[in-house]
C-alpha positions, 0 to 999 in steps of 0.5 A, a space after each residue: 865299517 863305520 856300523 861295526 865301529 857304532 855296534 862296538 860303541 854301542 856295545 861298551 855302554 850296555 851291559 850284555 847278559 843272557 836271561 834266564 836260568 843259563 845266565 846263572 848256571 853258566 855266569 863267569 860275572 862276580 857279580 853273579 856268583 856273589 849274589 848266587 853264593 849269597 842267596 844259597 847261603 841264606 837258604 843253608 841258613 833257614 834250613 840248618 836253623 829249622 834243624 836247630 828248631 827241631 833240637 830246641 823243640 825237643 829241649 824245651 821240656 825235660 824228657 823225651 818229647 818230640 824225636 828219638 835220641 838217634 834223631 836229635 843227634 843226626 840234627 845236632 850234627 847235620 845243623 853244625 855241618 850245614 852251618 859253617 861249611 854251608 851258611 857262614 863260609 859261603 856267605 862270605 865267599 858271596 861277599 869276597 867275590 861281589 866286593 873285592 873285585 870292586 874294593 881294588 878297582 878290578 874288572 872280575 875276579 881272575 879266574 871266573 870260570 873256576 868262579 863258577 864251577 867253585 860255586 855251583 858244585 856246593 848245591 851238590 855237595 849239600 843235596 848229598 848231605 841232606 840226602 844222608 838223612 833218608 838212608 835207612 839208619 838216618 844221616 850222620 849221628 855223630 856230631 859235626 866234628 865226627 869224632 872216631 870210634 863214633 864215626 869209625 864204628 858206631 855209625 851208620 852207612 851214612 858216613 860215606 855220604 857224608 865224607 865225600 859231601 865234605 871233600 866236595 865242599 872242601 874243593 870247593 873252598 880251596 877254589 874260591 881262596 885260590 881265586 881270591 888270592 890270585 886277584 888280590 895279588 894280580 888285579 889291584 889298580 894302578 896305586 893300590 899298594 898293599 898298605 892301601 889296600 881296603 881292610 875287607 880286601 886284607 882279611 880275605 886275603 888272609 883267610 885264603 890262605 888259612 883255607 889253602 893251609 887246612 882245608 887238605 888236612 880235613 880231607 885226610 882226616 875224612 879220608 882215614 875215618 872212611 878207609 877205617 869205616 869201609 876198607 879195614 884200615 885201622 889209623 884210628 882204631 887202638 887195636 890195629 895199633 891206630 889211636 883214637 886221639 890221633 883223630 882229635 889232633 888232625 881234626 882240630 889242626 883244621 877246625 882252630 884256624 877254621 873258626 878264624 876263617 869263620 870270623 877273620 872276614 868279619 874283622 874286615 867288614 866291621 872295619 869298614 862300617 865303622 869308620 863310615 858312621 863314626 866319620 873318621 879314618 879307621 884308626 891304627 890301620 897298619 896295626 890291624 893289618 898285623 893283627 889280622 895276620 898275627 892272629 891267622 899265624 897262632 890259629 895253628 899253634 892253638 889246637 889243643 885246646 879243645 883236647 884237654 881232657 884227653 890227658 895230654 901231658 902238663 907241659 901240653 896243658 901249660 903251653 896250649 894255654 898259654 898260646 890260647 891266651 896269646 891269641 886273645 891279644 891281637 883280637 883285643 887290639 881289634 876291638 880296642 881300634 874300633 872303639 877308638 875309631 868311634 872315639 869323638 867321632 860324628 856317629 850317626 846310628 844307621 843299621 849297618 852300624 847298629 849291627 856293627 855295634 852288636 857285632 863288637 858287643 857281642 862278640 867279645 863277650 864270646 871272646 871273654 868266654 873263650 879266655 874263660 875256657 883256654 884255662 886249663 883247669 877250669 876246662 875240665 869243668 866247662 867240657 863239653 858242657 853249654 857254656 861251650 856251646 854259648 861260647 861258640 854261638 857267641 862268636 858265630 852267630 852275633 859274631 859271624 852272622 851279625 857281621 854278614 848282616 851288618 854287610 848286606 845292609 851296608 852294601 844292599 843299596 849298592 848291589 840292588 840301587 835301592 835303599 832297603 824298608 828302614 822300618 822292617 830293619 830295625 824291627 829285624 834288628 831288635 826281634 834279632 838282638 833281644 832273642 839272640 841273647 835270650 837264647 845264648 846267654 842263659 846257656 853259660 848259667 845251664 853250663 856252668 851248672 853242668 848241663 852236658 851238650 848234645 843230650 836230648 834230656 836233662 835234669 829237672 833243676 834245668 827246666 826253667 831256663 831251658 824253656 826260654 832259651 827254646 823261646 828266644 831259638 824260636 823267636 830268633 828264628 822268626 826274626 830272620 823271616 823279616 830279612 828275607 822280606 826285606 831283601 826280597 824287597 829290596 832285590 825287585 827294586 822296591 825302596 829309595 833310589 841310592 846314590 854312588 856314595 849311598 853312605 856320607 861318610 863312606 870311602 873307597 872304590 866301590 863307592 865310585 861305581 853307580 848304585 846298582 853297581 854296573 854288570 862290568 866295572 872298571 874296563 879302565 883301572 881306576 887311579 888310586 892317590 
């Protein structure tokens, strides 16, 4: 008896998992499927960049140069698609499932084999998708919000591959909301009540929700743009008695509250980064709560918005403005909290907190964008023009990407025990900050001049600031092949050993657990005062 008790002894004090490639096709671990989901996001990443490389190619002069039109609008579409549902989305899911089980002291998340399979059917879904490129018309040519009669009629056979890749990817989001919400709700240590709850843990819990909420309503818009492409249905056709529009609104029903997805856990990560390197408690915490709620709510009211040109009625035009313009306000309490967080604060200026700051920076300048462009009138001139597109990579890139970024440096040392090379950080960090405003800023001025989107040529008077913006594209690309060494660096242990806390002025459960955060954590919930 007393060898079985010493095996069971020895058994609680090692970490036990298989080796090799089983262990990560049949992991049940968060920490495994954050870490599978991170680095599979970081792939997307380089592969939908090398596709914005190729559009930035061909822009880089007037005329047509380097690929044909039909090319330029499958790497137009195809870089979109691959950029939020398989770099941002998961990128975030990698994080969720590696940190809110540490955030509220649980041992896993509470479904991990649905864990697992959430994960492991998106490699799938984007094989299908690349896969799509070598048909022989080429993949989907018709822009990521695939638009009917474009995707309906005027495509090729890919649109079939193209539909299912994205209810795979669909199924697979709703999976990994339900799991982060049935942990959050079930699995929170003793003491933990929800106004104690870490501000990561509280964003994702609300972008679960949005996930469930509209993930199924684009399921029914591809589903009706293939019955219509393949079995003669006709929902958004006008001469079977469908409406083209109709498409606009079920797909812009899902792709507001979808950008919210997209930037909600940012919130989040910025509001823990912050109150470390400022020293300070977040400030107004139960306000930002409220605000990261208020805003999921009105990210359903506001839709339209990308439809003003489609001649809705003027009480349509007012009241989506208006709502528009509601939604600016909980995002600028947000932003209003973290600088009051920073206010008289002992800011110590490490890069998590360097990114964090280009985060806020950045990001509302594409929030003042994005006012500019709720104003209905000046809409009609902005549409469809760059200054859309630099709205959007505004907040998407130095606003989701900047914060995944700012997120692997925070919690890198945590994940791997090892400090990562100070100096490739900041030369990533600066390569990074210079390029990506070379890039997306000289698009206001092209948009504002009139310089219409997803056009593989343009008029002359855009040469100039067309070449730089492909330079800064390059450049900024580039920039990104300095994380990867770093991270490569850093995961094969090389660097500084960390401590439990890594950072002075860091708080919270995750902060307890030894750097490299043990295989299984918490057996015995931890108490929270």
């Amino acid at each position: 008896m007393s060898s079985v008790a010493d095996d069971l002894h020895h058994d609680e004090h090692h970490d036990h998992k298989p080796a090799g490639i089983m262990r990560w096709l049949l992991t049940t671990n968060h920490k495994d499927i954050g870490t599978l989901y991170l680095w599979f996001a970081f792939i997307m990443f380089l592969v939908g960049g090398a596709m914005a490389m190729v559009i930035r190619a061909e822009l880089f002069q007037p005329g047509l140069q380097i690929v044909e039109p039909n090319f330029f609008n499958q790497m137009t579409t195809v870089h979109g698609l691959i950029m939020v549902f398989g770099a941002v989305m998961p990128a975030f899911t990698g994080l969720a499932n590696w940190m809110v089980p540490l955030m509220i002291g649980a041992p896993d998340m509470a479904l991990p084999r649905m864990n697992n399979w959430s994960f492991w059917i998106l490699p799938g879904a984007f094989l299908i998708l690349l896969a799509s490129l070598f048909l022989e018309g080429g993949g989907p040519n018709f822009g990521w919000t695939f638009y009917a009669p474009l995707s309906t009629t005027f495509s090729n056979d890919s649109t079939a591959l193209f539909v299912f890749s994205v209810h795979i990817m669909g199924i697979s989001s709703i999976m990994g909301a339900i799991n982060v919400i049935v942990t959050i709700f079930n699995m929170r240590a003793p003491g933990m009540t929800w106004m104690k709850m870490p501000m990561f843990v509280w964003t994702w819990l609300i972008t679960a929700f949005l996930l469930i909420a509209v993930m199924p309503v684009l399921a029914g818009a591809v589903t009706m743009v293939l019955t219509d492409k393949y079995f003669g249905t006709s929902f958004f056709d006008a001469a079977g008695g469908g409406d083209p529009v109709l498409f606009q609104h079920i797909f812009w029903f899902f792709g507001h509250p979808e950008v919210y997805i997209m930037i909600l856990p940012a919130f989040g990560i910025i509001s823990h980064i912050v109150p470390t390197f400022s020293r300070k408690k977040l400030f107004g915490y139960s306000s930002m709560v409220y605000a990261t709620a208020s805003i999921a709510l009105l990210s359903f009211i506001v839709w339209a918005h990308h439809m003003f040109t489609t001649g809705m009625p003027l009480f349509a035009e007012m009241f989506f403005m208006f709502a528009t313009m509601l939604i600016s306000v909980p995002t600028g309490v947000k932003v209003f909290n973290w600088v009051a967080t920073m206010w008289r604060g002992s800011i110590s200026y490490e890069m998590p907190m360097m990114f964090a700051l280009a985060f806020i920076v950045l990001f509302t300048i594409g929030g003042f964008s994005g006012l500019m462009l709720a104003i209905t009138p000046v809409d009609f001139q902005y549409h469809d023009t760059y200054f859309v597109v630099a709205h959007f990579h505004y907040v998407l890139v130095t606003g989701a990407v900047f914060s995944i970024m700012a997120a692997v440096y925070y919690w890198l040392p945590k994940w791997c025990g090892k400090m990562y090379d100070e100096t490739l950080a900041k030369w990533h960090f600066w390569c990074s900050m210079i390029s990506v405003n070379l890039l997306f800023f000289p698009m206001h001025f092209v948009g504002l001049a009139g310089m219409p989107r997803r056009i593989p040529d343009y008029a002359l008077q855009f040469a100039d600031f067309n070449k730089w913006i492909s330079i800064g594209g390059f450049a900024f690309g580039l920039s990104q092949l300095i994380f990867l060494a770093l991270v490569i660096k850093a995961s094969r242990k090389q660097g500084e050993p960390a401590t439990a806390q890594v950072w002075e002025g860091a708080e919270g459960l995750e902060w307890e657990v030894p750097s490299p955060a043990p295989y299984h954590t918490f057996e015995t919930p931890p108490e929270v005062k």
